[in-house]
C-alpha positions in Angstrom: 20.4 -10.8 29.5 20.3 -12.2 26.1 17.6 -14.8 26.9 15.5 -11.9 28.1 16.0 -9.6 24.9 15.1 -12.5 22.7 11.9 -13.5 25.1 11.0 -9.6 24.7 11.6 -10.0 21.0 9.9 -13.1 21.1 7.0 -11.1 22.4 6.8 -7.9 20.0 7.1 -10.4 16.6 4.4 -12.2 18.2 2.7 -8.7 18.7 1.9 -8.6 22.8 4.7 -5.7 22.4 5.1 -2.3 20.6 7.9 -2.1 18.6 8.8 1.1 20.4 8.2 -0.4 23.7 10.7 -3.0 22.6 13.1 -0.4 21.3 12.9 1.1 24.5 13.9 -1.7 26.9 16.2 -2.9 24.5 18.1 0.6 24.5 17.8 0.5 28.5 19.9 -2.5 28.3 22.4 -1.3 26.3 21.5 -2.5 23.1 22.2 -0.3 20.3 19.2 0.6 17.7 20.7 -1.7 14.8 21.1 -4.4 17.1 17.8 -4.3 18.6 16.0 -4.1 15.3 18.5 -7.0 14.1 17.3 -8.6 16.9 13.7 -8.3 16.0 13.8 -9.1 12.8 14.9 -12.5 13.4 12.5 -13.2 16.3 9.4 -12.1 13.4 11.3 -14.5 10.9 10.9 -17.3 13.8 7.8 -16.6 14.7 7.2 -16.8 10.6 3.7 -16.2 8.7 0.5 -16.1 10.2 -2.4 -17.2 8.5 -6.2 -15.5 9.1 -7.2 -11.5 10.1 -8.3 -8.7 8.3 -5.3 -6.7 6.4 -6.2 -3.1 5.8 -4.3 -0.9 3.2 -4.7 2.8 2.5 -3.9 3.9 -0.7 -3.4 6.9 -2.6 -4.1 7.3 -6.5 -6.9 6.2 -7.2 -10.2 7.3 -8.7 -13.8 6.7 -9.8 -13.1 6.4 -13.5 -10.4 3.8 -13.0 -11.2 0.5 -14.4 -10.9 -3.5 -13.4 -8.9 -3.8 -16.7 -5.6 -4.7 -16.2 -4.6 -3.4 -19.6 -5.8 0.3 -19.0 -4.2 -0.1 -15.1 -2.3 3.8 -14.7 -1.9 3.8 -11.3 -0.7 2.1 -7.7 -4.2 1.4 -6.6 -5.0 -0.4 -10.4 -1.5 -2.0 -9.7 -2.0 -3.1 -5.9 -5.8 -4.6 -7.3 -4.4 -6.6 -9.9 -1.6 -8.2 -7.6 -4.9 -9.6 -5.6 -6.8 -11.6 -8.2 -4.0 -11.8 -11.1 -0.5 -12.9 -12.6 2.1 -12.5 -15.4 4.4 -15.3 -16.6 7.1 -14.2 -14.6 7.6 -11.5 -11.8 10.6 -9.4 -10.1 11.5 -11.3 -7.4 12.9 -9.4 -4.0 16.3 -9.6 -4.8 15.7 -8.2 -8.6 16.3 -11.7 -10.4 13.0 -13.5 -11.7 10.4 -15.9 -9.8 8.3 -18.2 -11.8 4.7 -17.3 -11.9 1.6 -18.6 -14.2 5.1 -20.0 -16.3 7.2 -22.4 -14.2 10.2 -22.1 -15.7 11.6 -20.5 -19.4 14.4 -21.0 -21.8 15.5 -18.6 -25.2 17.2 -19.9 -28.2 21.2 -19.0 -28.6 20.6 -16.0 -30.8 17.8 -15.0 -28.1 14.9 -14.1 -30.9 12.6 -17.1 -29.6 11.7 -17.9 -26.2 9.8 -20.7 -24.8 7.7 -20.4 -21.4 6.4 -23.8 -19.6 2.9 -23.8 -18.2 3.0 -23.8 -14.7 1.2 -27.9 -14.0 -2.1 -28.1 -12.5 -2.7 -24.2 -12.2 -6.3 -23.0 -12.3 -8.1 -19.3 -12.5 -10.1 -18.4 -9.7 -13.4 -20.0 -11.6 -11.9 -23.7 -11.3 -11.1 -23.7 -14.9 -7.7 -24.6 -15.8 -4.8 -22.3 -17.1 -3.8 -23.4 -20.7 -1.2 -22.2 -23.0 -3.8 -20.8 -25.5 -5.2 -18.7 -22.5 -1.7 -16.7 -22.4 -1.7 -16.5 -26.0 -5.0 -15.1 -25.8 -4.0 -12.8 -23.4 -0.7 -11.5 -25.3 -2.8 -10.9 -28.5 -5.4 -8.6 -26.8 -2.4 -6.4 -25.6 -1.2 -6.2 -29.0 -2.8 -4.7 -31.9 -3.2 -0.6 -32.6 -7.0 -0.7 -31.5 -5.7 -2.0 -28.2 -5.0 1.0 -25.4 -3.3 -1.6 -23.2 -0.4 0.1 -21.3 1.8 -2.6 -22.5 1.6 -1.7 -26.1 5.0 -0.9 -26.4 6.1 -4.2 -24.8 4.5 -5.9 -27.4 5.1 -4.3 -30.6 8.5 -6.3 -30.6 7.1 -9.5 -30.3 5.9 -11.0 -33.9 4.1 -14.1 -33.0 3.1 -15.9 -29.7 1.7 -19.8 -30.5 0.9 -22.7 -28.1 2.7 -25.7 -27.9 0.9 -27.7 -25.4 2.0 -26.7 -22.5 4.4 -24.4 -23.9 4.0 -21.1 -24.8 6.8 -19.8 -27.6 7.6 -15.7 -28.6 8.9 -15.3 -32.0 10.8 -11.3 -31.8 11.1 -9.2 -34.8 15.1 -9.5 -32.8 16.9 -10.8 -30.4 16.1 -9.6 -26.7 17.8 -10.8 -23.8 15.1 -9.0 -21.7 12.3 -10.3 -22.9 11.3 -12.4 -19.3 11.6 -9.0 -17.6 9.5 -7.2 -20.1 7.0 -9.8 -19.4 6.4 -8.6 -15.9 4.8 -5.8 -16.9 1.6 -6.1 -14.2 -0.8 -5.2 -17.6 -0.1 -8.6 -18.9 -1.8 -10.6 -16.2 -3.1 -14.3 -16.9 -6.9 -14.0 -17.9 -9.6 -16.5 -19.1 -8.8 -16.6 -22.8 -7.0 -13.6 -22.5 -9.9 -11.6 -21.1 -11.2 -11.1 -24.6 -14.5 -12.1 -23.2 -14.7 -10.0 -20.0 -11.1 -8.0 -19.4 -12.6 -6.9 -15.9 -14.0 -9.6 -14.4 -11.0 -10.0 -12.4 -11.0 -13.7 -12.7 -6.9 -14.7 -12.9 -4.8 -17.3 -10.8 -3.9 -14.9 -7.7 -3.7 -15.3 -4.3 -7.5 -13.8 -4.0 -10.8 -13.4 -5.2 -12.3 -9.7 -5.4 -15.4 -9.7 -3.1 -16.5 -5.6 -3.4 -15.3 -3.5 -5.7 -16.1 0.6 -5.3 -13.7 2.2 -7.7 -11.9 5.0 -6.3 -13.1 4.5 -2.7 -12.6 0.2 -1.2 -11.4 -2.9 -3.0 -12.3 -5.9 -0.6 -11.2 -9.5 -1.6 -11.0 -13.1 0.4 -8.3 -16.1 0.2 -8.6 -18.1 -2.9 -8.8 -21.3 -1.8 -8.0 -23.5 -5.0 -4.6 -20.8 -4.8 -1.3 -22.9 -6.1 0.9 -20.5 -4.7 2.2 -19.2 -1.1 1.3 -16.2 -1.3 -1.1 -14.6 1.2 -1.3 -14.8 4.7 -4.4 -12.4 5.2 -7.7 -14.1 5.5 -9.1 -10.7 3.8 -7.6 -7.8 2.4 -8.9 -4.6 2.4 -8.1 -1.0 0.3 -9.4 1.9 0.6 -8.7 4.9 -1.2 -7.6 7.7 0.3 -5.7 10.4 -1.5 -5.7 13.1 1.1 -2.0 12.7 2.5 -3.2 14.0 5.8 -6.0 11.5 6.1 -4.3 8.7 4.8 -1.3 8.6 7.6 -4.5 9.9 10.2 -5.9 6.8 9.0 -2.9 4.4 10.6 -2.1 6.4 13.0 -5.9 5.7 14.6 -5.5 1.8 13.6 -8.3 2.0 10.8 -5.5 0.8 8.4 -2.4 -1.4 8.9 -0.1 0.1 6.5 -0.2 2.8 3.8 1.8 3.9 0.7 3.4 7.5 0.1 4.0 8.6 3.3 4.3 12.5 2.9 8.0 13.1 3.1 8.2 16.2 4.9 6.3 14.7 7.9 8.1 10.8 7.6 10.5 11.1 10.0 7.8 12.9 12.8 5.3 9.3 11.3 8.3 7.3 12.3 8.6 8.5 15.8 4.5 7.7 16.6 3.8 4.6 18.5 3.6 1.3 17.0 4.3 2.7 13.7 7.4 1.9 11.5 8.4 3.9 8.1 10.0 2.4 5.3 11.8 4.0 2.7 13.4 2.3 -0.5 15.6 3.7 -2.9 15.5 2.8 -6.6 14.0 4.3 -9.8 10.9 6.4 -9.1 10.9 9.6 -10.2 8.5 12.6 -9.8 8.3 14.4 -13.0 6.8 17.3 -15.1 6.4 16.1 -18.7 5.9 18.3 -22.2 4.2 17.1 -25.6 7.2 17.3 -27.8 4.5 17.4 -30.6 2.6 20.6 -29.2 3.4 24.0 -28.9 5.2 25.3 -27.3 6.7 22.2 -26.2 7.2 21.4 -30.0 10.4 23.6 -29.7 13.4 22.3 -28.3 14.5 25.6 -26.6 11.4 25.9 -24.8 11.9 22.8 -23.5 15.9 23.1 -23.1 14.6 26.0 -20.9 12.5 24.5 -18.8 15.3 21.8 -17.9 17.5 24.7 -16.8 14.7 26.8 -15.4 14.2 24.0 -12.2 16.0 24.0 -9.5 16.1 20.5 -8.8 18.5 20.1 -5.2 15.7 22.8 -3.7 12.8 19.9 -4.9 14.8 17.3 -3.3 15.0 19.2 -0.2 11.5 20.5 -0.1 9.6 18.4 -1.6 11.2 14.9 -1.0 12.5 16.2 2.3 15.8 14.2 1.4 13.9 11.0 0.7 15.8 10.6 -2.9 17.9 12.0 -5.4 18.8 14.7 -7.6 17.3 14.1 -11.4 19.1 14.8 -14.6 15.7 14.9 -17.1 16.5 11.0 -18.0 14.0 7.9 -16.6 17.2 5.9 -15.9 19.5 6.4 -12.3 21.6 4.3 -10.5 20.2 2.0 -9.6 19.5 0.4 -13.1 22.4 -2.2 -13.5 24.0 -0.9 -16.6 23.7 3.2 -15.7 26.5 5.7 -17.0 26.2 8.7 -15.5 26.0 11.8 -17.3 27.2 15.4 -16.5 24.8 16.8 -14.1 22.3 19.8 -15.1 21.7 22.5 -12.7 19.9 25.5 -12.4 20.8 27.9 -14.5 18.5 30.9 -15.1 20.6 32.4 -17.4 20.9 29.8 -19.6 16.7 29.2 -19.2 16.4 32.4 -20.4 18.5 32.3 -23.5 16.9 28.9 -24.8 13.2 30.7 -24.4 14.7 33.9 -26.2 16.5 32.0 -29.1 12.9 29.5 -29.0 10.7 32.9 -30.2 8.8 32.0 -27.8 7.3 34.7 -25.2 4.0 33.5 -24.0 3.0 32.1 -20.0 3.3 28.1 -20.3 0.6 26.4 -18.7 1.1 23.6 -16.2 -1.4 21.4 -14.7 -1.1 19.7 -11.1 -3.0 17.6 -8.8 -1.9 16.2 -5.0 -2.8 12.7 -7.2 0.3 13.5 -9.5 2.7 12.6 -6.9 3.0 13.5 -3.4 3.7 17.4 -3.1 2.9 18.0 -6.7 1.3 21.1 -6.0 4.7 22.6 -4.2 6.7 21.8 -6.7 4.9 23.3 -9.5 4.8 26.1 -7.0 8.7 26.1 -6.3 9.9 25.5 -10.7 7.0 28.9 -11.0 9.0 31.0 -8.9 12.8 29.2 -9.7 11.5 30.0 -13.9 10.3 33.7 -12.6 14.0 34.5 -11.8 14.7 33.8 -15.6 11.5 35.7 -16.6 9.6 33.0 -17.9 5.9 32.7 -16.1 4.4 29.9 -15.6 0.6 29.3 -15.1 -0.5 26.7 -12.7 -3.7 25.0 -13.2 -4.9 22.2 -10.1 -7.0 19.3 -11.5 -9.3 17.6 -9.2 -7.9 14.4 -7.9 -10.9 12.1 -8.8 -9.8 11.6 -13.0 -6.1 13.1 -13.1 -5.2 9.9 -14.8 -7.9 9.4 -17.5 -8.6 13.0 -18.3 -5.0 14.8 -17.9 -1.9 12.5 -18.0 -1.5 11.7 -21.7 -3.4 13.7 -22.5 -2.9 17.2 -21.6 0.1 19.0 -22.8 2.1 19.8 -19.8 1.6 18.1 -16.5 2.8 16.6 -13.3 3.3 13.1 -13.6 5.6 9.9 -11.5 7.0 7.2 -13.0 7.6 3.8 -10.7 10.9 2.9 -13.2 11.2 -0.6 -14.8 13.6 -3.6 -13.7 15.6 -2.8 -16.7 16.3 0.5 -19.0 14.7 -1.6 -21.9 11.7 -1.7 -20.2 11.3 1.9 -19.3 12.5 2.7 -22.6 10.3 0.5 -24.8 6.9 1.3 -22.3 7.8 5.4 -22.3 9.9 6.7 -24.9 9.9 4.2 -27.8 7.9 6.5 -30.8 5.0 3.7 -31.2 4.4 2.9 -27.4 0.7 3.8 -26.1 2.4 5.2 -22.7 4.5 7.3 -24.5 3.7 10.8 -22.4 5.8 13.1 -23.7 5.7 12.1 -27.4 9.2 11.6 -27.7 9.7 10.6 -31.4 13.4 9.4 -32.3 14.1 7.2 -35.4 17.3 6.9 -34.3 16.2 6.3 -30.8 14.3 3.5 -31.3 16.6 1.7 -34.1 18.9 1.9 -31.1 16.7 0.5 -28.5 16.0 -2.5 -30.9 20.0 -3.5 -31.9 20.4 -2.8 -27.7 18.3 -5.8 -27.4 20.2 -8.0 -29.0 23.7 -6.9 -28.0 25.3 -9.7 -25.9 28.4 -7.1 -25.0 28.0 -5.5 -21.9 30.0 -2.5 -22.3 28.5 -2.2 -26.1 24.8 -2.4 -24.4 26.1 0.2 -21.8 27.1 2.9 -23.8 24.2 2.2 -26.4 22.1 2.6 -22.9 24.0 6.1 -22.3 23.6 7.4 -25.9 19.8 6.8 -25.8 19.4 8.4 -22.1 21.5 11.5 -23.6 18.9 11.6 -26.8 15.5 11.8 -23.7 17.8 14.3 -21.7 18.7 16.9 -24.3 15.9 16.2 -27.0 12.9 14.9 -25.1 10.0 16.3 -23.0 10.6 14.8 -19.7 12.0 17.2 -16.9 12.8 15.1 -14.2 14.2 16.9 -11.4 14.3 13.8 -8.3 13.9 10.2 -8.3 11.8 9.5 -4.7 12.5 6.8 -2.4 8.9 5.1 -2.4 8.3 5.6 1.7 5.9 3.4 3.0 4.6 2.7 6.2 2.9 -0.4 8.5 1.8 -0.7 12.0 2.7 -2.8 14.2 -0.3 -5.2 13.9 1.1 -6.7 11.0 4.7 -8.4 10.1 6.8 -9.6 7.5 8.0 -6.4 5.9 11.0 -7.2 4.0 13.3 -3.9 2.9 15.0 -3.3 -0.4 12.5 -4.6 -2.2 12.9 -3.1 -5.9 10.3 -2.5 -8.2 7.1 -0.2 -7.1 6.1 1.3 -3.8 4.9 -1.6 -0.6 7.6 -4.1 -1.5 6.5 -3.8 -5.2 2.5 -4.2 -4.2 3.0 -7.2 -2.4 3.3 -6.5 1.0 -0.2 -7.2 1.8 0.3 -10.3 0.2 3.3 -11.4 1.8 2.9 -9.8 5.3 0.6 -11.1 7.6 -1.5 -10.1 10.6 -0.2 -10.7 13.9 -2.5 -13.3 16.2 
């Protein structure tokens, strides 16, 4: 019997078998679900990559006034591009250490204030001309600057000077930062032709593939770079197309015109899961779904109002309803468990009574506005539908106002007072802290502006003392909590899903939703 269940396992990795069909004969045989799928997943790692084919991806969040520049990228669709034709320095590797990129390798000195990154030898851009040190310097200086509106802004403001030394490339920190590589794989900061200063988005950068068709909003369409160093990308072609409707996007795989899609809808995952030759995937880590407040506008300019909000949302109904159990319970901070030095704090509920006293003592007795779109997060919508009625039971109303999909991100998130927002979380809290809630950071949406909050941040940096840097961590998440503007009720499990024409999904893989934007780069299409 076991020669014949790893010849029928040989036979769905090799894709002459639905997974379910495989599941089914398997189970017939006595073979329990975990060790059928066990069972599979080392006949696909046998069978390994497979070069050629057409990958298709349907994705949600995008729109027409996106742009090709990596350093105004807002969203997973400007994310997913950018993983195509470009690279940072360094990237998150699967098992949340670092893999060498653009830099081969990297070194800091012992007090961790200067760190050198070697030139990866022999690497080219997608134009034939070769990567040189003064083309990441380039690139690091148009990120920096205040007329820049790079997303890594934040990022950069620490770092004082970047200089080539032939094939080096050497930061000089206004302090020490032991995180420095990690900030670095911030997917703004992509390689580019001196820096991009001449065309930031021309999408010429040392990826895996060149962009062939570009219709922002609606298909992305890019081909195998031949001249590639790397081993990434298996698909002859890859393929994205927009599709923010929730319904038509899992309609869309389910009928075979894509092979795998992000944001699965939660409340209808587990029924996705149970359709023929499709699998679901969902990851835990530190996505969140969140409403954020100006702390520099009224209302939202008065701590009550805000302290009322947090108790005015009833968070464990959200993670039922909306998230359908697919993640976790929020406590109004960026940072959960699974960040490596997280202290948890004491868990805020719902408490209408206390909502109501902060809005009385605030002064405050007007409706609050709040604008949504399905292009916020998945659900958005509902939710702003459920914290309306959860605020009504403390008598505070709450206006909703739906934005079109098509330009939620340029024309309402940052920019707007009060909106529906997500967060993908950062491989570290300095990251998430220093891109979001640092006082001078471009992607600062709530406005959150703490002197002592940000002299913390910086000595954090440099503190070598683990349980120092951990309580230093949990002092600056209880400063966002009970002083800033976010109100995040839920961190999601980024669900995802693939047919089964394609293989190679690996799970756990931390950092953004489809294996951190690379599945279509590392899976392949099965022969």
């Amino acid at each position: 019997m076991n020669d014949y269940l790893k010849h029928l396992a040989q036979e769905a990795a090799l894709g002459r078998m639905g997974r379910r069909e495989f599941l089914g004969r398997a189970a017939a045989l006595g073979v329990t679900a975990l060790g059928a799928n066990t069972l599979l997943a080392s006949a696909a790692k046998a069978a390994g990559p497979q070069a050629g084919g057409t990958l298709r991806v349907g994705l949600q969040g995008g729109s027409t006034t996106d742009s090709m520049d990596p350093a105004l990228a807002t969203n997973q669709v400007a994310l997913s591009v950018i993983r195509l034709w470009g690279e940072p320095l360094v990237e998150l590797a699967e098992d949340g250490g670092l893999d060498g990129m653009v830099a081969e390798s990297f070194e800091a000195s012992a007090d961790a204030k200067t760190w050198t990154f070697k030139i990866r030898s022999g690497i080219t851009f997608s134009n034939g001309k070769a990567v040189t040190a003064e083309d990441v310097v380039a690139t690091m200086e148009r990120h920096s600057g205040e007329d820049t509106k790079s997303g890594a802004l934040g990022i950069m403001r620490s770092i004082t000077k970047v200089s080539a030394d032939g094939d080096n490339v050497v930061f000089e920190l206004d302090s020490p930062n032991a995180d420095l590589p990690y900030l670095l794989t911030d997917y703004h900061l992509v390689i580019q032709p001196n820096g991009g200063k001449d065309d930031p988005a021309a999408a010429i950068g040392t990826g895996a593939y060149v962009m062939k068709a570009v219709d922002m909003g609606v298909r992305f369409v890019a081909e195998k770079n031949p001249n590639y160093w790397g081993d990434l990308g298996n698909a002859e072609t890859i393929e994205y197309v927009v599709i923010n409707d929730n319904t038509a996007r899992v309609a869309a795989l389910q009928a075979g015109q894509v092979d795998m899609i992000d944001r699965v809808p939660p409340r209808t995952a587990k029924l996705v899961d149970r359709a023929p030759n499709i699998t679901v995937h969902s990851t835990a880590g530190p996505g969140h779904y969140v409403f954020i407040a100006h702390c520099d506008t009224d209302p939202f300019a008065n701590n009550d109002v805000r302290m009322a909000l947090k108790y005015g949302i009833n968070r464990e109904e959200l993670v039922d309803k909306i998230l359908n159990g697919f993640g976790s319970v929020g406590n109004d901070s960026p940072i959960n468990a699974s960040y490596p030095l997280f202290t948890a704090a004491e868990q805020r509920t719902y408490d209408p009574d206390k909502a109501k006293f902060h809005m009385k003592k605030s002064g405050y007795d007007g409706s609050i506005l709040l604008r949504t779109s399905d292009n916020s997060f998945p659900g958005a919508p509902d939710a702003a539908a459920l914290f309306q009625q959860s605020l009504a039971a403390a008598g505070i109303e709450l206006e909703i106002k739906r934005e079109p999909n098509d330009g939620y991100w340029s024309e309402v998130w940052n920019k707007q007072p009060f909106c529906t927002s997500y967060w993908g979380g950062r491989p570290t809290q300095d990251q998430m802290f220093t891109t979001a809630y640092l006082s001078t950071a471009d992607w600062n949406d709530t406005r959150f502006n703490n002197e002592q909050f940000d002299q913390m941040l910086i000595a954090a940096r440099g503190e070598l003392d683990n349980a120092k840097r951990t309580q230093m961590y949990a002092d600056m998440s209880d400063m966002v909590r009970n002083e800033g503007g976010l109100i995040c009720p839920m961190f999601n499990d980024f669900v995802d899903a693939t047919s089964d024409k394609v293989d190679g999904w690996v799970d756990g893989v931390k950092g953004h939703a489809l294996m951190n934007a690379y599945a279509p780069l590392k899976m392949w299409v099965k022969a």
